[in-house]
C-alpha positions in Angstrom: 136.4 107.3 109.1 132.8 105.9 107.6 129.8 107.9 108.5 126.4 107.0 107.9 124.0 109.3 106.2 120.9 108.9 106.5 117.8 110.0 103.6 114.3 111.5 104.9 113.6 107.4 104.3 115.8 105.8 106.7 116.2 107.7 109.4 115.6 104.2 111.7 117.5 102.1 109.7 120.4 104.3 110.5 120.2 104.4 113.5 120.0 100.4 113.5 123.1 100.2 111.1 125.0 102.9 113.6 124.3 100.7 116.3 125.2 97.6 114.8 128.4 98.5 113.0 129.5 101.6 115.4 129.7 103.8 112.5 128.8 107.8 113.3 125.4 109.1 111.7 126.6 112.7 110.3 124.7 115.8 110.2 123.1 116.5 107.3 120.4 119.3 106.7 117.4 118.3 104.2 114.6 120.5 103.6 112.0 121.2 101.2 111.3 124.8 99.7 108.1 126.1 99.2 107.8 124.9 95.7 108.7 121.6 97.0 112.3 121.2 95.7 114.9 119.3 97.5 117.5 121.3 99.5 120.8 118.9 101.1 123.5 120.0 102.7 126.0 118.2 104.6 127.4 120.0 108.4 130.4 118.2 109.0 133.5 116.6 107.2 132.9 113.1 105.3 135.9 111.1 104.2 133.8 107.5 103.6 130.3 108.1 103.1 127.7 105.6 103.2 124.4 106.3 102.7 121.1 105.1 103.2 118.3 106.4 101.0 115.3 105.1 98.9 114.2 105.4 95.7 110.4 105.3 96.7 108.5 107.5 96.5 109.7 109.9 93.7 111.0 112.5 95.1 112.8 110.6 97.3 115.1 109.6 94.1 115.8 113.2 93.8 117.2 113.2 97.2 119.2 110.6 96.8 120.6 112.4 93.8 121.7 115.3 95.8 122.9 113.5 98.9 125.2 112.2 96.3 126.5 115.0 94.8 127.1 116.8 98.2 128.7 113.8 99.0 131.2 113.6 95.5 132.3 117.4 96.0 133.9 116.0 99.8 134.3 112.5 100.6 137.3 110.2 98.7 134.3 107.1 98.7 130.4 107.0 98.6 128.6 103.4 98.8 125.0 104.1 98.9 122.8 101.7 100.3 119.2 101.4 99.1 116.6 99.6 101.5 114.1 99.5 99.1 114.8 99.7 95.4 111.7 101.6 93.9 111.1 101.3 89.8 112.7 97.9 90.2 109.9 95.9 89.0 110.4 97.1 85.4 113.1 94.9 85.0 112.4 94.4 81.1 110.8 95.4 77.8 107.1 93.6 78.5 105.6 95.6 75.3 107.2 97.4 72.6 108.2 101.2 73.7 108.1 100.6 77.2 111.1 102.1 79.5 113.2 99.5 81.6 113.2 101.4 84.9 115.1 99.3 86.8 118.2 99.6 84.6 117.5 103.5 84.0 118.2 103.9 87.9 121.0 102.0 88.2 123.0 103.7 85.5 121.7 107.4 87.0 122.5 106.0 90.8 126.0 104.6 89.4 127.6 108.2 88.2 128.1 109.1 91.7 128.7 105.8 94.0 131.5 103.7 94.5 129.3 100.8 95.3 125.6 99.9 95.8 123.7 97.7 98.0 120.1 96.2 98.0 117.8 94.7 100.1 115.6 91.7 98.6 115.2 93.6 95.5 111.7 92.0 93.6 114.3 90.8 90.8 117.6 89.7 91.8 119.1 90.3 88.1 118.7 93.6 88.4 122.0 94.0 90.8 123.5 93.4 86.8 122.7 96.3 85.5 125.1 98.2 87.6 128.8 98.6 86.5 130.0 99.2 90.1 130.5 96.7 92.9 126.7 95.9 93.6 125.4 93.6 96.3 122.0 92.0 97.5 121.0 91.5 101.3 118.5 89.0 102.3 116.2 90.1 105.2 114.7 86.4 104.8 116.4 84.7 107.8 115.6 87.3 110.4 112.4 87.9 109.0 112.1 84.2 109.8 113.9 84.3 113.0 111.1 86.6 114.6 108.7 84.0 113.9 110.4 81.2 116.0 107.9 79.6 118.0 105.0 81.5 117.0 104.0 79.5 114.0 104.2 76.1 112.1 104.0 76.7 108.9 104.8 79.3 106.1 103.1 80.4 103.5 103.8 81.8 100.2 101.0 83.9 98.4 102.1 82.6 95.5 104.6 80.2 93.1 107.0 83.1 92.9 107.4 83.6 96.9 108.1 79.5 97.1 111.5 79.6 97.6 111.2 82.5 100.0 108.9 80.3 102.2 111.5 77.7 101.9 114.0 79.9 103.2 112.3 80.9 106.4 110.6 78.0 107.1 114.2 76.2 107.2 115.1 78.7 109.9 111.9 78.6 112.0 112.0 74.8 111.1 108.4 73.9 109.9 106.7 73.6 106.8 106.2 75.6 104.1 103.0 75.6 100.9 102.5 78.0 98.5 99.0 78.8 97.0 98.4 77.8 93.1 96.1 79.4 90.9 93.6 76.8 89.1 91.4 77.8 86.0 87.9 76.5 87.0 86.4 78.1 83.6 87.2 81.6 81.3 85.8 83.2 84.1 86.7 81.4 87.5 90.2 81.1 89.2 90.2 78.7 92.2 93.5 79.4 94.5 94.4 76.9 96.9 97.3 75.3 98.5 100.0 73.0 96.8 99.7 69.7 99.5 99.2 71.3 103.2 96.5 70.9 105.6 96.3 74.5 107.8 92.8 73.6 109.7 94.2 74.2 113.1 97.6 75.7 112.6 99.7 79.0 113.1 100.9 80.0 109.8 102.8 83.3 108.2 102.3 84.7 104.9 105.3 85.5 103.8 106.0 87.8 100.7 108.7 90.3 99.4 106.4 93.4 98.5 103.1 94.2 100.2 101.5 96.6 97.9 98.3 96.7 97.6 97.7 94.0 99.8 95.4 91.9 97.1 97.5 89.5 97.2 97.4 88.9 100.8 93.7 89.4 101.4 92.7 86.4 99.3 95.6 84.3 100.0 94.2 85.3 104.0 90.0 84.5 103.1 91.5 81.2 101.6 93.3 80.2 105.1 90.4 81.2 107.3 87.8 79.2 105.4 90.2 76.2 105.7 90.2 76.9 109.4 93.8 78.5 110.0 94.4 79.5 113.9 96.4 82.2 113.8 97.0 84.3 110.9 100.0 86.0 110.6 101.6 88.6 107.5 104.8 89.4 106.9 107.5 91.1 104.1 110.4 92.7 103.5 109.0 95.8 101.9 105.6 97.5 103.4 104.1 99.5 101.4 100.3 99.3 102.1 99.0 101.3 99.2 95.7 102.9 99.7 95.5 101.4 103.3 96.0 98.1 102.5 97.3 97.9 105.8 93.7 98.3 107.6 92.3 95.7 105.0 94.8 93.2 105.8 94.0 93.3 109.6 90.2 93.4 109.3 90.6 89.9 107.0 91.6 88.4 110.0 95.3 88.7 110.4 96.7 88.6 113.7 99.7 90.9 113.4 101.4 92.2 110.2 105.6 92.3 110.1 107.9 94.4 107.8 111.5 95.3 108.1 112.9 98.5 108.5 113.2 99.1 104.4 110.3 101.2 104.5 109.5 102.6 107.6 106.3 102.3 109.5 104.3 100.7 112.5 105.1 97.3 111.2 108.5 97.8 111.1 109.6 95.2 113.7 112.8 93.4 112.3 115.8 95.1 110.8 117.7 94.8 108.2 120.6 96.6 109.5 122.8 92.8 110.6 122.3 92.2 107.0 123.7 95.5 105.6 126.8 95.3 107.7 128.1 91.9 106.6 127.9 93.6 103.5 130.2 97.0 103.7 
């Protein structure tokens, strides 16, 4: 029988996935010693494992690693599930010497899985540098679907969210712009919408990553001076470095909405329908 195990990460997407596919959570014991190592054991019997872990922050990679090998020394099949994909945004050599993360992970993630499965990671190319059966899941549509009649329009932060806008505006059905950077002088960058009009509207930002929310703050002081109505923020992955979170609200967003990839406050859509088409 398959039994979900869930990381110190994903203890509410778990639960989500358990309720959705009717799979057992299993017992497992993680702790941390003094010196702050990783200690896993697992308290029952696992024939199919699956489990559900991130590799953000660091030492949540290292608990991954050891949920797996508890996991290899019992259970006939492991497929490890990993909501958000940490070091995947070094998907290539950008300067001589560098280290390509993303592909380092996969190959040390790979020894001990039978397959893998992502969740909008930042690159999708990177689901080829595994050997095993690997598989994306895209949160976009029920990102979108919370949005349904709350707003008219979506927004990408940027060029590279467009077709992400796209996506969800097609579900919510309404239009979608994406803000373009224009070099004024060496100095000055004007950023402004593609072809939309906002004055008046409820629009959505919509963007894979929140980080450090810089992004987001100026794509949100750029809506309010054209006279948005209400503002809202939302991505897959939440990660609100350095309170970004705070800074985001106080710019004038209305609400902020992330999946259940990263846990938090925000976390008000799941990802879990996604994950179990996929297993």
């Amino acid at each position: 029988m398959k039994k979900i195990l869930a990381g110190s990460s994903s203890p509410m997407l778990a639960k989500n996935l358990s309720k959705e596919t009717g799979y057992p959570i299993a017992s497992v014991s993680i702790k941390r010693f003094p010196d702050g190592e990783c200690y896993v054991k697992l308290n029952e019997e696992v024939e199919h494992a699956i489990i559900i872990q991130n590799t953000y922050p660091d030492e949540n990679i290292i608990e991954l690693f050891l949920l797996q090998d508890a996991v290899r020394r019992m259970a006939g099949r492991m497929d490890v599930i990993i909501p958000y994909y940490g070091y995947g945004r070094q998907d290539k050599i950008f300067e001589y010497g560098e280290a390509i993360s993303a592909e380092k992970m996969a190959r040390l993630i790979e020894q001990d899985a039978s397959s893998v499965i992502l969740i909008n990671p930042h690159k999708e190319h990177i689901i080829n540098f595994f050997s095993i059966p690997a598989k994306i899941a895209d949160a976009t549509e029920t990102i979108a679907e919370y949005f349904k009649g709350k707003v008219d329009m979506v927004i990408a932060p940027d060029k590279g969210a467009a077709s992400m806008a796209a996506k969800a505006a097609s579900v919510i059905q309404c239009e979608y712009d994406y803000f373009e950077k224009h070099r004024i002088s060496g100095s000055v960058v004007e950023t402004k919408l593609k072809k939309m009009d906002v004055a008046g509207r409820n629009v959505v930002i919509l963007d894979d990553i929140i980080s450090t929310g810089g992004t987001m703050i100026q794509a949100i002081k750029q809506l309010v001076k054209q006279e948005a109505n209400d503002i809202y923020v939302a991505c897959i992955h939440g990660l609100f470095i350095g309170n970004a979170d705070d800074r985001i609200l106080q710019e004038g967003a209305k609400e902020i909405v992330t999946t259940d990839t990263i846990e938090s406050a925000y976390s008000k859509v799941s990802v879990a329908r996604e994950i179990a088409n996929l297993l």
